[in-house]
N, C-alpha and C positions, 0 to 999 in steps of 0.2 A: 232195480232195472234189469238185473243178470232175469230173473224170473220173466218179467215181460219176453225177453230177447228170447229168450228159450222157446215161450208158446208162437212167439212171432214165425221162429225158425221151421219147426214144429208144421206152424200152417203154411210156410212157403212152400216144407219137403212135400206132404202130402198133400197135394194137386191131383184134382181128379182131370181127367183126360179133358173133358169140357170145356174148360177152365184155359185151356191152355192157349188157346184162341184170341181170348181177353188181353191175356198177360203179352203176348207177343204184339197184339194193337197198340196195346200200353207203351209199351219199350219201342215201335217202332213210331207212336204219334211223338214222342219224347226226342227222338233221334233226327223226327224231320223237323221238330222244330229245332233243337239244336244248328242243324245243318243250315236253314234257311236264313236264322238268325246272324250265323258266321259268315253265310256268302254274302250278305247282304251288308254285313257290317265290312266286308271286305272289301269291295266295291266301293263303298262310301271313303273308304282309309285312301284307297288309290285315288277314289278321285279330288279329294281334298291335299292328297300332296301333289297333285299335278297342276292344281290351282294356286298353291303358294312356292311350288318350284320357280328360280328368277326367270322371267321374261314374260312370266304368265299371263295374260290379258283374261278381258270381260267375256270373252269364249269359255275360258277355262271355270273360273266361277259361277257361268250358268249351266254348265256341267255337275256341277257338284251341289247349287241347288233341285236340279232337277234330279240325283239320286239320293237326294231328301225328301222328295216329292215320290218315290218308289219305297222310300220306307213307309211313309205314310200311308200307302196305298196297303203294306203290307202286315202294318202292324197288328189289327182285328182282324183278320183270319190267325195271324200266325199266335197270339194270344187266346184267341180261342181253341186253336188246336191242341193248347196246352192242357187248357182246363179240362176240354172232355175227354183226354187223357186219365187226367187225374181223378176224374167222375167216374169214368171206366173201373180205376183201381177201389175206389169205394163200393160202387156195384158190386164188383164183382165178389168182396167180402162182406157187403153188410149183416147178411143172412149168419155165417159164422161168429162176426162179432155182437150178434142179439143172441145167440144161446152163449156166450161167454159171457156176457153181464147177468143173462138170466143166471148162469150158474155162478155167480158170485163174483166177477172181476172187477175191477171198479169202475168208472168213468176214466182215471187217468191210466191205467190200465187199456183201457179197449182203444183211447184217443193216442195212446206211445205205439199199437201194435198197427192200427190205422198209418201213422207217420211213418213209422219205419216200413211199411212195406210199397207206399207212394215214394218215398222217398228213393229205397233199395230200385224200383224200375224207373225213377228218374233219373239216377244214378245213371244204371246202366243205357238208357237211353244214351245221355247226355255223352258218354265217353262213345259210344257209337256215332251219334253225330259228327263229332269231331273228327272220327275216324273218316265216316265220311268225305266232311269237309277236306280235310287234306289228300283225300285220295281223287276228288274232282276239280282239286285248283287248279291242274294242268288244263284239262278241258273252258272250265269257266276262262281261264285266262287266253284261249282263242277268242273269246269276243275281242270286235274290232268298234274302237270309238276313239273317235279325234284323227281317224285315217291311222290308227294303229294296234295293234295284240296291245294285253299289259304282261308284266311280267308276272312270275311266282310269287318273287319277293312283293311286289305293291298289295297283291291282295291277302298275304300271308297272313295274322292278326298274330300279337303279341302273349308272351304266357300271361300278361293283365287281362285284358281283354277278352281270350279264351276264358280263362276261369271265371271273372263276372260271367261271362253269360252261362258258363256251363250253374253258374251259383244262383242264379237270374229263374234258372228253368225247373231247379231243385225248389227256388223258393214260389215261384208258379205251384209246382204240385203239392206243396204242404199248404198255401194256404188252402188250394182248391179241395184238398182233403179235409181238410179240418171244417169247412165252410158245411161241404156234406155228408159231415160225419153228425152233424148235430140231431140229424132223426134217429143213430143209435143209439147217443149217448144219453141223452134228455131222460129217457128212465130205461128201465130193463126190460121196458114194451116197447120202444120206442121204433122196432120195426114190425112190431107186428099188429099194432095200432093201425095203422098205415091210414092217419090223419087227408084226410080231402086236402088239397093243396087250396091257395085263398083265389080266390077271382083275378080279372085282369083288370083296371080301370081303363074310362075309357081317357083317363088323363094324358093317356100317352099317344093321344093323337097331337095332343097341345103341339110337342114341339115339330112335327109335320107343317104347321099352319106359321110355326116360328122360323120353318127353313124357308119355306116358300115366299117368304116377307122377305126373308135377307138376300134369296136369290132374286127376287124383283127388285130389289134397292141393287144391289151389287151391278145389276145387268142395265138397269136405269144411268147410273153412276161411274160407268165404266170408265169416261173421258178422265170424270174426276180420278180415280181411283189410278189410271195408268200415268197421270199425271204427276203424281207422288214417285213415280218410276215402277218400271216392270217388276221389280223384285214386290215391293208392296202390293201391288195388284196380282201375281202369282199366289204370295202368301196367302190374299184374300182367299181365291181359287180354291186354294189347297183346304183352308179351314171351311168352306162351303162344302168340300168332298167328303172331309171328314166326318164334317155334321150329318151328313146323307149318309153314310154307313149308320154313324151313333143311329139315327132315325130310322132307319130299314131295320134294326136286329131288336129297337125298343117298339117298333107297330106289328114286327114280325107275328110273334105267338097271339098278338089282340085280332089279327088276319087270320090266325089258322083258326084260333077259337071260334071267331063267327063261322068260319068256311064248314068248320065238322057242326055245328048247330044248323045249318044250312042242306048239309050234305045229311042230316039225322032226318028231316023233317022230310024229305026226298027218297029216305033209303026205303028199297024194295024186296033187299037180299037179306042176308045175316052178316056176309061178310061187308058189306056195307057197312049195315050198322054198328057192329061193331069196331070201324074202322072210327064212324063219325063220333062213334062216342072217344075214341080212346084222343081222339082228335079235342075233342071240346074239354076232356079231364083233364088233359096233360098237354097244353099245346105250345108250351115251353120246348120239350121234349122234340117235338115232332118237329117247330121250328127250328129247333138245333138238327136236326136229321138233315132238313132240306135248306138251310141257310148258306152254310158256306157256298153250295153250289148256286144260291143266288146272287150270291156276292159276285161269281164266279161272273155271270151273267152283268151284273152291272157296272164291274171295271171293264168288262169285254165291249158293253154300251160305250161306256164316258172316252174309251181307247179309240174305237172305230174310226175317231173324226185325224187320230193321226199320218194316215198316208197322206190324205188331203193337203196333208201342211207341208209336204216333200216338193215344195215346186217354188223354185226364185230363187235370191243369191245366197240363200242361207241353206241352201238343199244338204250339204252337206250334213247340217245340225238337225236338217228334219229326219234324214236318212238315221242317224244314231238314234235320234228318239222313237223311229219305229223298229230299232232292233228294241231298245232299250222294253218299248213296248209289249213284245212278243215275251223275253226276258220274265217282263212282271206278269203276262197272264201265264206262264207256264208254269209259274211257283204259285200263282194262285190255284192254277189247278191243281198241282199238285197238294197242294196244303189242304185242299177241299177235297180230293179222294180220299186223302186218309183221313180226316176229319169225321167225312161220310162214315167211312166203317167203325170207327171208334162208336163213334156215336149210337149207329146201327145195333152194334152188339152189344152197349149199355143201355138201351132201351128194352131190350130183348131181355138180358137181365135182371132189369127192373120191375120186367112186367112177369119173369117167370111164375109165379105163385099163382095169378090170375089164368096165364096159357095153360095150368097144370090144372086147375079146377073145373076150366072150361074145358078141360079134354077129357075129365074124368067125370064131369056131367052130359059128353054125349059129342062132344064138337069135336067134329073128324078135324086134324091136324092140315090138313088139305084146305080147310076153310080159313084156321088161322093164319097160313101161309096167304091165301086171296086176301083178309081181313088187311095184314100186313102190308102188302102189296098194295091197295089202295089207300092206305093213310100214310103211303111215299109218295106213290104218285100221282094222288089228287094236288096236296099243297105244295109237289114241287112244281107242274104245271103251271100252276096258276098264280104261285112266288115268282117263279122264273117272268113269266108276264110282265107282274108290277115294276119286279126290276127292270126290265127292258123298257116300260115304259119310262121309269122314273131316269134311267139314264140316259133317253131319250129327250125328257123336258131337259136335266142338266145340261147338253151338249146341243142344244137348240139354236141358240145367238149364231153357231157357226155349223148348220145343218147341211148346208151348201157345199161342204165339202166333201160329203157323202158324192154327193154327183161327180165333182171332179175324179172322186179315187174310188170307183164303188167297191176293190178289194176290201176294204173296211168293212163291208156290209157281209164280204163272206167271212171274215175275220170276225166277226159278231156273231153269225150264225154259226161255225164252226164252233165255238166257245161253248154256247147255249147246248149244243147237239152234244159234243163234247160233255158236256158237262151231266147232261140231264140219263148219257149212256151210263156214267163212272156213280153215280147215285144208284142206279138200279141194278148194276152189279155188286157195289157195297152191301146194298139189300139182298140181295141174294146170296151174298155171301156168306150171310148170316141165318138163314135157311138150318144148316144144321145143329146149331145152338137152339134155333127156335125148336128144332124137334126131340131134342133132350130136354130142354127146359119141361114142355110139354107131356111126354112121356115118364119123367122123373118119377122119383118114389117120395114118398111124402116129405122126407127128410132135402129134399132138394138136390140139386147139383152139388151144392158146396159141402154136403155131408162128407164126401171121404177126403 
């Protein structure tokens, strides 16, 4: 293992300038999920000791399910942010660790130096978040709910509790390493094969046609369902929202794949089509690019309908739930801007070998950059859409409220606009990796 640790070290010191981009995404997609995971579990610690504090009524306990209801909302962004971190760290070595199998390292060799170097920026992630997090409790702890601040101490979290999650985030990035480490490892061609990925089925419309059943029973049933008490019929709510994310991120790449077979059959330019192809090869990829921000889009949807609920004797609890509101879309965004560039520059990565041949067959870098450019912002366009409508049908039964508070409508459209600027900056951002990648010399970026 001292041998491993050696070549590992070896490839950390010598980092070519390129590189360096990647590894800083890496450490900082690692730090915001850290961060987000601790505020949010903090939050939840305060508000479940203020509901079993003595005197506490049925106020205080719908408090605290409703920042159960904000984890849910935030668990798939903030688990996805993890992974394409850690997708990132694979990228960004595979090319390295395919001529060290070629030249004789083993498989448990190439999969220990893989780990440990996921591991080493999850690490340092992870003790950054933390850093983080204790350096903006003061500020999080101005939120005002139940007509009060919280203190330092409520939202604090324990050295238990910290170190799960900081353990939580470590073990995020090894499995997600290990998961796409399997194209190196598998033989000592195994990157430079570079095997067609398998189709999409169209199976995965199924469970589309399976939400939309449960949301017509649910909305049919409703008397029944609140019948059973508001806690059950929330529960329902919440596992319907759920489903609707699971569903959006599993029809997602089946959407973008038709959209680039669509957009191929159409193309006029180069950089078109080569947008729509890269679109239809890879539209896992491309979905991961533009998803979180449609995510971003459809909690912004399902939210809108809550100023509307600000009015009658409960106004108080409507008022926190539209802080609480704002609260959850602004870690959405966030979780989704850096998402966006992680992702951004693992794709770029991924694709270097292809940008390097196309440019050394004749394709001005200018083109790739246009190419690029529309395989963002075709499918987030038109992602962004579905979401808005699909959060649209979800929050339908109670549409009406949009009239009473139309702030909700600019609180929707801000999101979207929001969201669909911090995607195309991400892309952009990534601009100068695409022109190294591009320009490179055979041996690639990762050669020094």
């Amino acid at each position: 293992m001292s041998a491993t640790t050696r070549i590992w070290w070896s490839l950390a010191r010598h980092t070519h300038a390129e590189t360096r981009l990647p590894t800083v995404l890496a450490v900082t997609a690692f730090a915001v999920t850290t961060w987000v995971v601790l505020t949010v579990a903090g939050g939840v610690q305060a508000f479940d000791a203020r509901a079993a504090a003595p005197g506490a009524g049925d106020e205080e306990g719908t408090y605290r399910f409703l920042s159960w209801i904000a984890v849910a909302l935030l668990v798939v962004p903030t688990a996805t942010l993890g992974a394409a971190a850690a997708r990132l760290t694979v990228a960004r070595r595979d090319e390295r660790l395919a001529r060290l199998r070629l030249a004789g390292a083993t498989s448990g060799q190439i999969g220990a130096i893989a780990l440990l170097d996921a591991g080493a920026q999850a690490l340092a992630g992870a003790v950054a978040g933390i850093v983080l997090d204790l350096a903006a409790l003061p500020l999080v702890a101005q939120l005002r709910f139940q007509g009060r601040t919280f203190d330092v101490a409520e939202l604090r979290l324990g050295a238990g509790p910290v170190l799960a999650v900081a353990l939580s985030v470590l073990l995020v990035a090894l499995v997600s390493s290990a998961v796409s480490l399997r194209r190196v490892a598998i033989t000592p061609l195994g990157v430079a094969q570079r095997l067609p990925q398998k189709g999409l089925s169209w199976a995965r419309v199924l469970p589309v046609l399976l939400l939309g059943g449960g949301f017509v029973v649910a909305f049919n049933a409703s008397s029944v369902l609140f019948g059973q008490g508001a806690a059950f019929a929330a529960l329902v709510l919440v596992g319907l929202l759920g489903g609707a994310f699971a569903v959006f991120n599993l029809v997602g790449p089946l959407f973008v794949s038709v959209l680039g077979r669509v957009l191929g059959a159409r193309a006029r330019t180069v950089p078109t089509l080569l947008a729509a192809r890269r679109m239809t090869e890879d539209p896992k990829s491309v979905w991961r690019s533009v998803g979180g921000i449609s995510l971003v889009t459809f909690v912004a949807g399902c939210l809108s309908v809550t100023p509307g609920m600000r009015q009658g004797p409960q106004d108080a609890l409507m008022t926190d739930i539209g802080t609480g509101t704002s609260v959850t879309l602004v870690i959405c965004a966030v979780l989704a801007a850096v998402s966006t560039g992680v992702t951004q520059a693992s794709r770029v990565l991924d694709s270097r070998s292809r940008y390097r041949m196309l440019h050394l067959a004749g394709t001005d870098v200018a083109v790739l950059h246009a190419a690029r450019a529309r395989e963002t912002w075709v499918p987030l366009v038109v992602t962004m859409g579905g979401a808005a409508a699909l959060s649209l049908l979800i929050v339908s039964p109670v549409i009406a409220l949009l009239q009473s508070a139309p702030v909700g409508v600019l609180w929707f459209a801000g999101a979207a606009v929001g969201a669909a600027v911090l995607v195309l900056l991400a892309a952009r951002a990534s601009r100068p990796l695409l022109q190294a990648c591009a320009t490179a010399t055979p041996t690639g970026i990762p050669s020094r």
